[in-house]
C-alpha positions in Angstrom: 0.0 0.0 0.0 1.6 3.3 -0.6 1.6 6.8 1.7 -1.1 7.6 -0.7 -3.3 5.1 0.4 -2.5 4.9 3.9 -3.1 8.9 4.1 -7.2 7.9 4.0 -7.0 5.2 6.2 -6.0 7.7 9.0 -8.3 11.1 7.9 -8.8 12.9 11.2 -12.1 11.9 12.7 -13.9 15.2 14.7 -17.5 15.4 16.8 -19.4 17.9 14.0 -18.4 16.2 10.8 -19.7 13.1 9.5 -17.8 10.8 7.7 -19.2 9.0 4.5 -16.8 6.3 3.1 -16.8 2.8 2.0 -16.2 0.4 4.5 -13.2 -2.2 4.4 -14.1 -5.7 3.6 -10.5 -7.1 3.7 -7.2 -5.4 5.0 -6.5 -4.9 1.3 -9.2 -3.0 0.4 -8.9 0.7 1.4 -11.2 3.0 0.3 -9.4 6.2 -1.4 -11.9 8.9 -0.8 -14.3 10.6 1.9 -16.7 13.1 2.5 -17.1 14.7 5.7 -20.5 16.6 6.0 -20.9 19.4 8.8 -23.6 17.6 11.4 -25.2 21.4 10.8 -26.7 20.0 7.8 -28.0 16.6 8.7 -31.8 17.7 8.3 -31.1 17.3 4.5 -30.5 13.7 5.1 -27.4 12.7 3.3 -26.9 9.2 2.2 -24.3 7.3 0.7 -25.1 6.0 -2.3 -23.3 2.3 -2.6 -26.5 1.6 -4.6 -25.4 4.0 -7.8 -21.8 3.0 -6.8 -19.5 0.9 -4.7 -15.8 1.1 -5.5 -12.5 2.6 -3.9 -12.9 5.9 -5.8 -15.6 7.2 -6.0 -17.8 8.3 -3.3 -21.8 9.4 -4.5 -23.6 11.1 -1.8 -27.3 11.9 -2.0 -29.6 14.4 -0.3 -32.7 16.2 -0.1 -33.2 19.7 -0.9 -36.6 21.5 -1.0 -38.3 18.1 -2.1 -35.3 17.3 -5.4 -32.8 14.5 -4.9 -29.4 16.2 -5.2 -25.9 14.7 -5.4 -22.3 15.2 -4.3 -19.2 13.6 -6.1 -15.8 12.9 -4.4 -13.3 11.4 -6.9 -10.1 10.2 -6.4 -8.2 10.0 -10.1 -5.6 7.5 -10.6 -3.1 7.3 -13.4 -5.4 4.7 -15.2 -9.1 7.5 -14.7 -10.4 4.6 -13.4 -13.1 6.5 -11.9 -13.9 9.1 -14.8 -14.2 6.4 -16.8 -16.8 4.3 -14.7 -18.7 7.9 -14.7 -19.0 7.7 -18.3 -19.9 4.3 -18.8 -22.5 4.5 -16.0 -25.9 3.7 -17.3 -27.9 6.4 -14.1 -28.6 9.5 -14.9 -27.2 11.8 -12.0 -29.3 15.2 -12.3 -28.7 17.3 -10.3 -25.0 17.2 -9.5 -24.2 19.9 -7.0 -20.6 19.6 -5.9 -17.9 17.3 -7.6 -14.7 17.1 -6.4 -11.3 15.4 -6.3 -7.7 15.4 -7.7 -8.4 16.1 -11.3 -5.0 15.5 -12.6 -6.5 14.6 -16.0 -3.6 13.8 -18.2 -3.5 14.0 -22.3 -3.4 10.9 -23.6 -2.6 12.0 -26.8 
């Protein structure tokens, strides 16, 4: 496992943020991103979305807003865009895609 990796495993854990991650099923399968959502916000009732996706790299969190389903993206890129392209050979239709975010170190290819 590199530093990379091993840098999630220990995010810092604090009483008014919420952690939304995959959970480990084996000691080799780390998840490489998070989301921490301030407990502030809770009424909009965020859920992660394992449904819509379940991997190491991508973590899809829903929640309500004024009655509409909206979404947040946390993507971690690796030199293969393993997660970019699962996004665009997913088959759901994410509307409503407020935040996306991540290490976008898209390289050209060509």
């Amino acid at each position: 496992m590199s530093e990379e990796e091993k840098d999630i495993i220990k995010a810092s854990y604090h009483p008014l943020w919420i952690i939304f991650t995959r959970l480990l099923i084996n000691n080799n399968d780390y998840p490489r991103v998070k989301i921490y959502i301030n407990v502030q916000l809770i009424k909009l009732y965020f859920l992660l979305r394992k449904d819509i996706y379940n991997g190491w790299d991508i973590n899809l969190i829903s929640f309500f807003n004024y009655g509409s389903m909206c979404f947040i993206i946390n993507i971690y890129l690796d030199d293969q865009q393993t997660a970019l392209k699962c996004l665009k050979n997913t088959e759901v239709n994410l509307n409503n895609v407020l935040i996306m975010t991540g290490n976008f170190n898209i390289r050209d290819n060509s």
